[in-house]
Backbone as a chain_set.jsonl record, in Angstrom:
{"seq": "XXXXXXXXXXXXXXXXXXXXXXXXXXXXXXXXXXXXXXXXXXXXXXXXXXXXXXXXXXXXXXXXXXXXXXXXXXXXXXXXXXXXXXXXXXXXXXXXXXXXXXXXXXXXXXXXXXXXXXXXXXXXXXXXXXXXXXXXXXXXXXXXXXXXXXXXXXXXXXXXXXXXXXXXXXXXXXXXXXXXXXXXXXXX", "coords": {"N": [[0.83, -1.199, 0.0], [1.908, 1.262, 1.103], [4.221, 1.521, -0.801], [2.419, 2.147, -3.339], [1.552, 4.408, -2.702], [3.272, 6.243, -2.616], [3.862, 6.503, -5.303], [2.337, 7.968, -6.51], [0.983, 9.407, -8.775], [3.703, 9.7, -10.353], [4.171, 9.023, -12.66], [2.491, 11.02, -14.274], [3.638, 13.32, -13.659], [6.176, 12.729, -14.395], [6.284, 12.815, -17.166], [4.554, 15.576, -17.835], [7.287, 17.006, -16.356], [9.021, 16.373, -18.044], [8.315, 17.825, -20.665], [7.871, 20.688, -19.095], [11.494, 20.601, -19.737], [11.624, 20.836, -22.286], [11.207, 23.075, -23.211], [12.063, 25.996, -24.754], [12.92, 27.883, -23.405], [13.737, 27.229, -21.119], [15.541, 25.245, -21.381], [17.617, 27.096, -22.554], [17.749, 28.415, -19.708], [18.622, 26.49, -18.157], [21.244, 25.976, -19.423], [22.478, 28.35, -19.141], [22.383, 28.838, -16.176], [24.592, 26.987, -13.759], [23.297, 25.769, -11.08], [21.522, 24.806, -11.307], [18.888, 22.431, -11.905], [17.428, 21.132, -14.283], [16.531, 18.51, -15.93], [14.986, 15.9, -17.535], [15.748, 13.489, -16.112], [15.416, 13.588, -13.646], [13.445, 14.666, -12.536], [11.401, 12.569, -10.987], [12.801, 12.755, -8.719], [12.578, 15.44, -8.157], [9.829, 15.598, -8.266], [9.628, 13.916, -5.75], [10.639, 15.789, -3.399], [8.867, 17.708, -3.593], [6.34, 16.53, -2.646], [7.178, 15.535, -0.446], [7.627, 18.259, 1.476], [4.792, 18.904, 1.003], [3.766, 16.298, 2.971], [5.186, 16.983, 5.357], [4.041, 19.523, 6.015], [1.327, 18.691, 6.327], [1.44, 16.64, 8.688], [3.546, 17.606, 9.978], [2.861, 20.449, 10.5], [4.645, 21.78, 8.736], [6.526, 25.069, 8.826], [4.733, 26.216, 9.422], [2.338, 26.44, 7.882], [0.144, 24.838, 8.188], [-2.541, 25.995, 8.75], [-2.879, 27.774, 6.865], [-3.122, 26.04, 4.405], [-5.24, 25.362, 4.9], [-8.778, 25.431, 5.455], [-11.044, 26.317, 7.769], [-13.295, 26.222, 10.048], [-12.757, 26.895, 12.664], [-9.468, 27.276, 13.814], [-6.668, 25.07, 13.585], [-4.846, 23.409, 16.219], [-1.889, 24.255, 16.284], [0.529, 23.394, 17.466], [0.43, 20.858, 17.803], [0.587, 17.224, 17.664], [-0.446, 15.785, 14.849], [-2.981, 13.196, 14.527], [-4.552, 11.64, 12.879], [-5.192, 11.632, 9.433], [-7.523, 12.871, 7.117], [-8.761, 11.88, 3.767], [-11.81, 12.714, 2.825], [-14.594, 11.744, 1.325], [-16.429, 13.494, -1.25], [-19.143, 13.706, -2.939], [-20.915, 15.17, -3.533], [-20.117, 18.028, -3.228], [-18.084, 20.397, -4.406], [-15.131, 21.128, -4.543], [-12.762, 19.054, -2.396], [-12.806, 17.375, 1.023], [-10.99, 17.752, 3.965], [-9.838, 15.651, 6.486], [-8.589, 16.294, 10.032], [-7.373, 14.713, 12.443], [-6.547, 15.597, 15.85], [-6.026, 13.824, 19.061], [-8.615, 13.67, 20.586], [-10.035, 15.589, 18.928], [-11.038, 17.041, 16.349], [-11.079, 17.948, 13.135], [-12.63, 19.448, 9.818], [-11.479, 20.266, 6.755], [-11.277, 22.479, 4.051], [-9.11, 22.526, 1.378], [-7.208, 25.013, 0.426], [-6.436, 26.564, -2.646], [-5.133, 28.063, -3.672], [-4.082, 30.02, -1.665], [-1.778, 27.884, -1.365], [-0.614, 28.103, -3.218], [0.683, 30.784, -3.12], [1.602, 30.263, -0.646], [4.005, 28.55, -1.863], [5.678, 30.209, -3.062], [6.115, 32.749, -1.502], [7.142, 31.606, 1.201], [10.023, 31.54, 2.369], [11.101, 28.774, 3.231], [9.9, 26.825, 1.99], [10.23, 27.469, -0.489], [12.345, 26.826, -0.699], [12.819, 24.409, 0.741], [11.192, 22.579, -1.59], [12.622, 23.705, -3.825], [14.045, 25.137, -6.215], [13.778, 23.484, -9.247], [11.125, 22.317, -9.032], [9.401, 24.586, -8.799], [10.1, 26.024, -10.894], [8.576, 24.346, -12.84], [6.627, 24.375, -11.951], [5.727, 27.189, -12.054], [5.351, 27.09, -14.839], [3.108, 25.154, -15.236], [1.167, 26.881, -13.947], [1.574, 29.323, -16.232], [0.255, 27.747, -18.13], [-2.408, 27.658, -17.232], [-3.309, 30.049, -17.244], [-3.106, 31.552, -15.743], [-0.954, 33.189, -15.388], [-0.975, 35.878, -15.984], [-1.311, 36.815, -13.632], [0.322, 36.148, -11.823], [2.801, 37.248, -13.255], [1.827, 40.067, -12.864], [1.812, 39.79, -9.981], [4.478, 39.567, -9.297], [5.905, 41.982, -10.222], [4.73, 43.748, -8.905], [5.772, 42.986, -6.607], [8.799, 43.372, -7.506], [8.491, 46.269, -7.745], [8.276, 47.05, -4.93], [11.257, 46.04, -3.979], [14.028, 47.633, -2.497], [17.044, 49.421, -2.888], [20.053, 48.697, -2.445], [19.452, 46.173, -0.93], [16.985, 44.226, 1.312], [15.495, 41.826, 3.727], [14.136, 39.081, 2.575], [11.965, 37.931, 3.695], [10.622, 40.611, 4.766], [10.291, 41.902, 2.114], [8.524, 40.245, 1.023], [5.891, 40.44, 2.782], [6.155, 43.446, 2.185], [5.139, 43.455, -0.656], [2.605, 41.867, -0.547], [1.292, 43.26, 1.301], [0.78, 45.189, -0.486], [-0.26, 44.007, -2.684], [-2.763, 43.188, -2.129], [-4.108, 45.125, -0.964], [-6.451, 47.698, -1.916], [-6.625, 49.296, -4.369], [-6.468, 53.724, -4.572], [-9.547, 55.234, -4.261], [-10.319, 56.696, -7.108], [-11.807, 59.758, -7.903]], "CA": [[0.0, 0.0, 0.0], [2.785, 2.339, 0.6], [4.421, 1.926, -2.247], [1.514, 2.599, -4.182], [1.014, 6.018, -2.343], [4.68, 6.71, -3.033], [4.309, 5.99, -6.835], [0.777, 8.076, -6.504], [1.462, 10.935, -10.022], [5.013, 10.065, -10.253], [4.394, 9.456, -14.074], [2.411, 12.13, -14.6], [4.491, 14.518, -13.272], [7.183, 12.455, -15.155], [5.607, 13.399, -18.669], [4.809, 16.975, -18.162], [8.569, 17.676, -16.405], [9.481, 16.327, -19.359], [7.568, 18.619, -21.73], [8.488, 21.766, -19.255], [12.555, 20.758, -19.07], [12.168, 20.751, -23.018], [10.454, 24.358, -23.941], [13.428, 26.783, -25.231], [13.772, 29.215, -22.927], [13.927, 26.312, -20.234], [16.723, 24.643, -21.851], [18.365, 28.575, -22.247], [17.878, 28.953, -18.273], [19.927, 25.395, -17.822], [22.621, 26.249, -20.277], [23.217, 29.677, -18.207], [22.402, 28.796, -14.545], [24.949, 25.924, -12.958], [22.845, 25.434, -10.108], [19.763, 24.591, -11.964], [18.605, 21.067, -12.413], [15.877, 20.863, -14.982], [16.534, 17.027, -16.578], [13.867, 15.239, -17.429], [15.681, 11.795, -15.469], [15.625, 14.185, -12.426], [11.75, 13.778, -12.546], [11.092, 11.468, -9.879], [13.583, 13.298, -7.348], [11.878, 16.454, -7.977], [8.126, 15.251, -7.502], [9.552, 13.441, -4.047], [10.664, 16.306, -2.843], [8.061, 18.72, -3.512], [5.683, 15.59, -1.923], [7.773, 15.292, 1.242], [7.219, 19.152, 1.515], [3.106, 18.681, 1.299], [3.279, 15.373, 4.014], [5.695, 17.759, 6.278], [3.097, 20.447, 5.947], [0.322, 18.019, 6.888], [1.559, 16.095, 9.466], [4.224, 18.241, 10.872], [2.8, 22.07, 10.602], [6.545, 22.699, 8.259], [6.2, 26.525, 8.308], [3.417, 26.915, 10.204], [1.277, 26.415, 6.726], [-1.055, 23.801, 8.107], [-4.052, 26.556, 8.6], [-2.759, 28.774, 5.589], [-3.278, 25.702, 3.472], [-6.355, 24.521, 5.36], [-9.624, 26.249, 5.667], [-11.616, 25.662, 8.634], [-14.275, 27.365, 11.468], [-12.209, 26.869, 13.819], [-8.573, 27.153, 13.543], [-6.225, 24.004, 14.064], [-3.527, 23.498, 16.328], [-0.189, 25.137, 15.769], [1.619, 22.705, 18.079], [-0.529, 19.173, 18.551], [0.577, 15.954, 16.817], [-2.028, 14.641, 14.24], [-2.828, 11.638, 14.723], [-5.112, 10.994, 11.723], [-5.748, 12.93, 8.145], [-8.166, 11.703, 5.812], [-9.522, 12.882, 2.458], [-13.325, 13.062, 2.769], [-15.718, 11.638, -0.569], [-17.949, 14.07, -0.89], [-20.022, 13.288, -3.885], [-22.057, 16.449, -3.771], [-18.82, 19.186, -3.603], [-16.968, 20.964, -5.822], [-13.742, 20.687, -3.449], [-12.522, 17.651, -1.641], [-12.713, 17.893, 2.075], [-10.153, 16.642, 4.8], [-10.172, 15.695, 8.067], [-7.597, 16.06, 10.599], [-7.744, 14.629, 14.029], [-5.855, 15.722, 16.763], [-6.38, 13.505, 19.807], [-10.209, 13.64, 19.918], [-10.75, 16.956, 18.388], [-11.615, 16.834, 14.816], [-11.149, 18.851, 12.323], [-13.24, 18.89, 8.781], [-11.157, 21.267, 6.523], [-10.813, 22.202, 2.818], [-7.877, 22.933, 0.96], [-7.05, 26.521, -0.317], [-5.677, 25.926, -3.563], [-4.009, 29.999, -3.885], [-2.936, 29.852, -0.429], [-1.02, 26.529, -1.374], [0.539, 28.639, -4.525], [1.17, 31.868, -2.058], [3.295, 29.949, 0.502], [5.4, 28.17, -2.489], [6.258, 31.271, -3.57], [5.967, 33.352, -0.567], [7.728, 31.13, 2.39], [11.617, 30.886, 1.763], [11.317, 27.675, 3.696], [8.828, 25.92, 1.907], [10.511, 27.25, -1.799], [13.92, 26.415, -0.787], [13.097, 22.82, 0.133], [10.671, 22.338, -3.042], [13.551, 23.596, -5.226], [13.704, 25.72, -7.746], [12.94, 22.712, -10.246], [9.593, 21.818, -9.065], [8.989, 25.604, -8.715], [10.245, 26.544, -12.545], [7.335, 24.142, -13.202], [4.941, 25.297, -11.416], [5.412, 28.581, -12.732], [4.827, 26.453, -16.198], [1.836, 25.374, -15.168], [0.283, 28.359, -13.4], [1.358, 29.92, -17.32], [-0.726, 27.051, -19.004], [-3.741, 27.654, -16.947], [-3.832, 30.757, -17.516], [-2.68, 32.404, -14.293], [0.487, 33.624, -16.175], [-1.031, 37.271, -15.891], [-1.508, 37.099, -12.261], [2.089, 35.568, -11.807], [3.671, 38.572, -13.559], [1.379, 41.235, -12.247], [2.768, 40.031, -8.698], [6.385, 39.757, -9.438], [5.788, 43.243, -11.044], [4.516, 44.376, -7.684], [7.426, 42.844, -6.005], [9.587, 44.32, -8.09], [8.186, 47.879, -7.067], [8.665, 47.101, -3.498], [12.621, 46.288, -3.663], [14.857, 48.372, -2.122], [18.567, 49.362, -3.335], [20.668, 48.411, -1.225], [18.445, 45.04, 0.038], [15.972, 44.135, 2.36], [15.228, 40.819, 3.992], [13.154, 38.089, 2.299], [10.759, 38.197, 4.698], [10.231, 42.033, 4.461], [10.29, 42.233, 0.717], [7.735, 39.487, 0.843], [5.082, 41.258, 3.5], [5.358, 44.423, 1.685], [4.421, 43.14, -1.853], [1.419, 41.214, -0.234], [0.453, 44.334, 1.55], [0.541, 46.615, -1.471], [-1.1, 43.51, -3.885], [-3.925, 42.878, -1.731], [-4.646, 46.755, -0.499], [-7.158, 48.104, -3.016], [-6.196, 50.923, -5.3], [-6.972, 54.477, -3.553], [-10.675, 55.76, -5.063], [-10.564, 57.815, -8.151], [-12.272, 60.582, -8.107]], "C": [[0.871, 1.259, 0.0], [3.706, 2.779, -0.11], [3.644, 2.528, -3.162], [1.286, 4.338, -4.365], [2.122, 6.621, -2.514], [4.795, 7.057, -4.212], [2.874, 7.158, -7.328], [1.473, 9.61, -7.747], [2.592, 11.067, -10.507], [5.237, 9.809, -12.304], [3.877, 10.186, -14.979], [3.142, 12.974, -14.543], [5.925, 14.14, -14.044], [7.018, 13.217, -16.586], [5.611, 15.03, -18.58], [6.632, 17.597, -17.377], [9.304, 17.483, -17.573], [9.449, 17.135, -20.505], [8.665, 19.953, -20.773], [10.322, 21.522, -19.437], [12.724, 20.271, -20.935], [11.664, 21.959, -23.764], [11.909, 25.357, -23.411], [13.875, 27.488, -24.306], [14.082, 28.571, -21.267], [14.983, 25.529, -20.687], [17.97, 26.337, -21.973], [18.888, 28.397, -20.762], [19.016, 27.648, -17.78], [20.983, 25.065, -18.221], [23.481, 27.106, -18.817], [23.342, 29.601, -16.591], [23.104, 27.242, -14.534], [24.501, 25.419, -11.793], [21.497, 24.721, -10.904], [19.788, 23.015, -12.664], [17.842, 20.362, -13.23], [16.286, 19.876, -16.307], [15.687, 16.941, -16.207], [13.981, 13.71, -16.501], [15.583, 12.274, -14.296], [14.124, 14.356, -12.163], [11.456, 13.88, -11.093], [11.798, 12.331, -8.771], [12.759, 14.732, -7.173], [10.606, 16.649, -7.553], [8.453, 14.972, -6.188], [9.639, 14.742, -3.302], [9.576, 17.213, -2.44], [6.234, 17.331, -2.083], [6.101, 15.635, -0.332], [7.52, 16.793, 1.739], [5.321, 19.127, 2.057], [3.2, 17.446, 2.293], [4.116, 16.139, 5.149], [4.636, 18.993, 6.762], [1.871, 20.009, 6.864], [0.303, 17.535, 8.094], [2.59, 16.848, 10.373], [4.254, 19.908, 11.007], [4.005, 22.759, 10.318], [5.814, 24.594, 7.992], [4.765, 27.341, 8.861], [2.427, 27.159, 9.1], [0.246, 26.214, 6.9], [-2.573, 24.765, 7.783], [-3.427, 27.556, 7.494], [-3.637, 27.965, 4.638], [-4.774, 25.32, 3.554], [-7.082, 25.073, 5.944], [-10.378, 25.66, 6.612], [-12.43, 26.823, 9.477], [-13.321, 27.756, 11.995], [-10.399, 26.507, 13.471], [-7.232, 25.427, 14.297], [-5.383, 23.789, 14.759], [-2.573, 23.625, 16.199], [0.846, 23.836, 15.871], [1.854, 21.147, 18.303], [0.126, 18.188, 17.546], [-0.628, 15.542, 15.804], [-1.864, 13.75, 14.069], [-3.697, 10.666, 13.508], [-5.516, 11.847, 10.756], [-6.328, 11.639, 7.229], [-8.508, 12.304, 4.855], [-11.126, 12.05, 2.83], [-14.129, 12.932, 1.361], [-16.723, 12.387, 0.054], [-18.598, 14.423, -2.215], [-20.729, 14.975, -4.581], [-21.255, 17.842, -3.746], [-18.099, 19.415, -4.613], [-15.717, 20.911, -5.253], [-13.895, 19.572, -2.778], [-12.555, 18.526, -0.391], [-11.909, 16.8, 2.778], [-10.727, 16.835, 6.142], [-9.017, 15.353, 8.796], [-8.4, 15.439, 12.184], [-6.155, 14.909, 14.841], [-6.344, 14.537, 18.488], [-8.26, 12.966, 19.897], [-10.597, 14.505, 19.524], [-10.248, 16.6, 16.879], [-11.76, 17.856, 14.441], [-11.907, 18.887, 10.375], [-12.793, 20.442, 7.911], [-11.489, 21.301, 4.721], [-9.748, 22.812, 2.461], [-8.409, 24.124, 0.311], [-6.124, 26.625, -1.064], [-4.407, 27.57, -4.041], [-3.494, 30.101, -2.887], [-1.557, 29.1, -0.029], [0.34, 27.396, -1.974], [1.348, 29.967, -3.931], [2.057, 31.733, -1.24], [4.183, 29.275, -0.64], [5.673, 29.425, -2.758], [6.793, 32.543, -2.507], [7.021, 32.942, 0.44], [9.125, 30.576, 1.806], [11.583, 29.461, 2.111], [11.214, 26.445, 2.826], [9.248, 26.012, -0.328], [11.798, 26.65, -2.035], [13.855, 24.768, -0.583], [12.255, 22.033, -1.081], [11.203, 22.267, -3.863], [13.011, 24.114, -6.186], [13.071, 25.149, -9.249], [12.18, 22.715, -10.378], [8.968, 23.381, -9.098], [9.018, 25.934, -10.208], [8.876, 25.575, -13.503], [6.472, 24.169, -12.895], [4.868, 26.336, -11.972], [4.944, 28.102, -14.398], [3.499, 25.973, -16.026], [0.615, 26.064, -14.825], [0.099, 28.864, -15.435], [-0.127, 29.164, -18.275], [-2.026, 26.996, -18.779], [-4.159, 28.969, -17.114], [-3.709, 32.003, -16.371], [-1.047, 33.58, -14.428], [0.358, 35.179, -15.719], [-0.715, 37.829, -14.475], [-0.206, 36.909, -11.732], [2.611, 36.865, -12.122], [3.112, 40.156, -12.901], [1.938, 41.211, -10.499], [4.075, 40.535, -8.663], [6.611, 40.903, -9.83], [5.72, 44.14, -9.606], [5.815, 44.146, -6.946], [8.557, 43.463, -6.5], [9.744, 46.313, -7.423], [8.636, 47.974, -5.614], [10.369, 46.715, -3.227], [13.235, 47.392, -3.221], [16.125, 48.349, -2.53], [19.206, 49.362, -2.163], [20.335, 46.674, -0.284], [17.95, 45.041, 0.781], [15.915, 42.184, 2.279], [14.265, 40.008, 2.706], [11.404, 38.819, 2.334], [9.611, 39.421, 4.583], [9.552, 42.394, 3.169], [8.624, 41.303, 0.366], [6.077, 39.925, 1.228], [5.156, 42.552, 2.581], [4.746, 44.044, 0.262], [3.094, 42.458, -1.35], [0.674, 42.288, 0.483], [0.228, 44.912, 0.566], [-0.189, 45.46, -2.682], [-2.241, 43.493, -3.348], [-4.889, 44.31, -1.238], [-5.392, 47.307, -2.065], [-6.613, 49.301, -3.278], [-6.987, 51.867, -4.533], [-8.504, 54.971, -4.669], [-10.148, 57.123, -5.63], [-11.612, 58.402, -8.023], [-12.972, 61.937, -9.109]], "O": [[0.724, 2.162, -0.823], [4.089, 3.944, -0.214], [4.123, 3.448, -3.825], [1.046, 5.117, -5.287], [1.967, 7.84, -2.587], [5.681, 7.863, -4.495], [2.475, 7.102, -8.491], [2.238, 10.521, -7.43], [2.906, 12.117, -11.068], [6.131, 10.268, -13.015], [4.289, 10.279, -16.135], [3.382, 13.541, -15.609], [6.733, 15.032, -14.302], [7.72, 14.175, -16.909], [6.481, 15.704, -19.131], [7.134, 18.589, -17.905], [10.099, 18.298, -18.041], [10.4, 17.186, -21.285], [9.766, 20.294, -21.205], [10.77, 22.643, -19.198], [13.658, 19.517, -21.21], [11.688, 21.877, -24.992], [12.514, 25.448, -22.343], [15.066, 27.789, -24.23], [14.553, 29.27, -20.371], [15.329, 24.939, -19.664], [19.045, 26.383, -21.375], [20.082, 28.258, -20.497], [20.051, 27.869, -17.152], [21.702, 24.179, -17.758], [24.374, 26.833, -18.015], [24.196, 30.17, -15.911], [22.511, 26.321, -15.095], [25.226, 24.556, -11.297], [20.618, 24.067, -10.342], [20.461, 22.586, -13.601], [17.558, 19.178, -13.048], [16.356, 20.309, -17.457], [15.214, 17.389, -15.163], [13.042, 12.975, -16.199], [15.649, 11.351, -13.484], [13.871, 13.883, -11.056], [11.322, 14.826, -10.316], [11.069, 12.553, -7.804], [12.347, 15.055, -6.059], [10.209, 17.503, -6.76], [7.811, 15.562, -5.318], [8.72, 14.921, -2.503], [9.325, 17.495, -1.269], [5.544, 17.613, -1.103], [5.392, 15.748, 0.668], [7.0, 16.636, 2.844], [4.836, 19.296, 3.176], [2.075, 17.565, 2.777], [3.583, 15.848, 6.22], [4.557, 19.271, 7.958], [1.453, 20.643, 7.833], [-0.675, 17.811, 8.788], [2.446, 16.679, 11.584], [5.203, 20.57, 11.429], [4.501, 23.713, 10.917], [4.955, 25.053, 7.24], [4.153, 28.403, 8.754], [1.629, 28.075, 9.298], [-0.693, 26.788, 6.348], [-3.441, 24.482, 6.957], [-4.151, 28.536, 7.669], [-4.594, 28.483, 4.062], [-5.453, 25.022, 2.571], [-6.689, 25.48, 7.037], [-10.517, 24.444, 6.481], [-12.185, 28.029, 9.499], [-12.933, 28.919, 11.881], [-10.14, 25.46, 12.877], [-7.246, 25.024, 15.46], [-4.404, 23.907, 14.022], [-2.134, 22.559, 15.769], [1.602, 23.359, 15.025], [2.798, 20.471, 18.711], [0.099, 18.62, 16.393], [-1.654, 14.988, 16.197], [-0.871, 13.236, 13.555], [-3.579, 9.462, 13.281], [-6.185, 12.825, 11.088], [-6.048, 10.497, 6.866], [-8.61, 13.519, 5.027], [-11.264, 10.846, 3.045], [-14.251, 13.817, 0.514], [-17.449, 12.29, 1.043], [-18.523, 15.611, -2.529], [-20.879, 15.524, -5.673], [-21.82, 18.794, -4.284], [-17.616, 18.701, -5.492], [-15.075, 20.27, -6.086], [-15.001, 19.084, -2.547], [-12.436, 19.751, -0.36], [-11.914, 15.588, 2.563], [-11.53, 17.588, 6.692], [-8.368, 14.357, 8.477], [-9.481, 15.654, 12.733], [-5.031, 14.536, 14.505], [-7.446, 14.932, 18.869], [-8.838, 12.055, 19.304], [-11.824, 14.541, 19.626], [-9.244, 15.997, 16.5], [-12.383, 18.746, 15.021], [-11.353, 18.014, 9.705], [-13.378, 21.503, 8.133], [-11.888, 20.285, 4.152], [-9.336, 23.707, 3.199], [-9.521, 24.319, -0.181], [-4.986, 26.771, -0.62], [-3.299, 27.763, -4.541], [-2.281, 30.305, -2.938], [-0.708, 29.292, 0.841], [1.52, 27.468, -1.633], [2.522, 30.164, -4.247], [2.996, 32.477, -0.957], [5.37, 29.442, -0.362], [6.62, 29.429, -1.972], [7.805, 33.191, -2.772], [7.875, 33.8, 0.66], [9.335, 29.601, 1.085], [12.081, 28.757, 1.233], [11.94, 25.452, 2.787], [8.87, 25.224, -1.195], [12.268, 26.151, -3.057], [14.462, 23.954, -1.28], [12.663, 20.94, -1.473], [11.019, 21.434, -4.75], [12.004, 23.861, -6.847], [12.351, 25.724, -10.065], [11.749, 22.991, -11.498], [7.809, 23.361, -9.51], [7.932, 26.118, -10.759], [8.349, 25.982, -14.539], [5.424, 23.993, -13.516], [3.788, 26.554, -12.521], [4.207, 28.841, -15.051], [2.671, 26.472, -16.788], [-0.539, 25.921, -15.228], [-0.993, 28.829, -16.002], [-1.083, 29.709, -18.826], [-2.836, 26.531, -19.58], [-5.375, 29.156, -17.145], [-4.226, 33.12, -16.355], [-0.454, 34.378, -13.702], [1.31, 35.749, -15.185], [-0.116, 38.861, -14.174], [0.248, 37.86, -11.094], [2.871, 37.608, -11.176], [3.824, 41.103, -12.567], [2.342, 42.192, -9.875], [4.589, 41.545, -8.183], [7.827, 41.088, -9.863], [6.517, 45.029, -9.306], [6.706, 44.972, -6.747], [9.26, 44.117, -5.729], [10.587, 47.088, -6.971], [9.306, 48.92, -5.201], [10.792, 47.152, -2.156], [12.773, 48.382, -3.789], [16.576, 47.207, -2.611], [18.927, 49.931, -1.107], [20.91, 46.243, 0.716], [18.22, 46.019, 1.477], [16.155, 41.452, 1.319], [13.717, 40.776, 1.915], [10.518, 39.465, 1.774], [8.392, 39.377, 4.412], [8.501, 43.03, 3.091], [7.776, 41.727, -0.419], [5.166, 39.846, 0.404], [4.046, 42.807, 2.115], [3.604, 44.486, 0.137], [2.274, 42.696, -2.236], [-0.548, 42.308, 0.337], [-0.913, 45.37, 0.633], [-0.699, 46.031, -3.645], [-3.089, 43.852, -4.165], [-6.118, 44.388, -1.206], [-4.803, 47.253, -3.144], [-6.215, 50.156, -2.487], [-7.956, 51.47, -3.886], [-8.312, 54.994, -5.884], [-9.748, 58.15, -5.081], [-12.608, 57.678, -8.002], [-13.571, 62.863, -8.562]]}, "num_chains": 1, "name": "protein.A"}
């Protein structure tokens, strides 16, 4: 069984890294950057990781994500062990629903699929052990869905908020999320 759940997309995700780690300006970026790993036999290492990331998340609150990623009434323990997560059939939803348990408190959450894409991009922690790989295709598939605009209109914002000279991460990170999410001032 846990092989199975090990093996669970690993040749999907084989196929399309394949596709992004053969579009031009992705073969460019791995000419010019020596750090950059984007082979298609590197696959499999790249899905695990980004995987071990999402079961660290789940089971061990990496980054303090768990309630970023996971919508709920009632917010979930920061600090508690979970002792059981389940995915939830729910026939009649448009989202899947989980369920965490802590001890005997129960939790019945759904996933927040922009919050997910906000901390990869957002939480040094959580992009640094994902890896730039699995990230350079995510940003390929954000483009293919169509999110491409929204992608650059951030990084655009971020951009604006740099400082010469540098600024933290952290900092740089908080003010672009203050100044994307703050509504434009009323025209008049």
């Amino acid at each position: 069984m846990r092989a199975a759940v090990s093996q669970y997309g690993v040749e999907n995700f084989q196929r399309f890294f394949g596709y992004v780690t053969s579009l031009p300006h992705i073969v460019k970026a791995q000419r010019e950057e020596e750090d950059l790993d984007l082979h298609p036999q590197l696959a499999t290492t790249v899905y695990a990781k980004y995987k071990e990331v999402v079961a660290d998340v789940v089971w061990k609150n990496r980054d303090s994500c768990r309630n970023i990623w996971f919508s709920s009434q009632t917010p979930m323990p920061e600090d508690r062990q979970v002792d059981e997560f389940l995915v939830l059939s729910c026939p009649n939803r448009l989202e899947d629903q989980y369920q965490f348990r802590f001890g005997p408190d129960v939790y019945t959450v759904t996933l927040d699929e922009s919050a997910v894409i906000q901390t990869i991009y957002n939480r040094e922690g959580i992009y640094t052990a994902m890896g730039r790989e699995f990230c350079t295709a995510m940003d390929v598939a954000l483009a293919m869905s169509g999110s491409e605009a929204v992608v650059e209109s951030y990084y655009s914002v971020m951009k604006s908020q740099q400082f010469h000279g540098g600024q933290s991460n952290q900092h740089l990170v908080l003010r672009t999320n203050a100044d994307w999410l703050l509504p434009l001032p009323a025209h008049e």
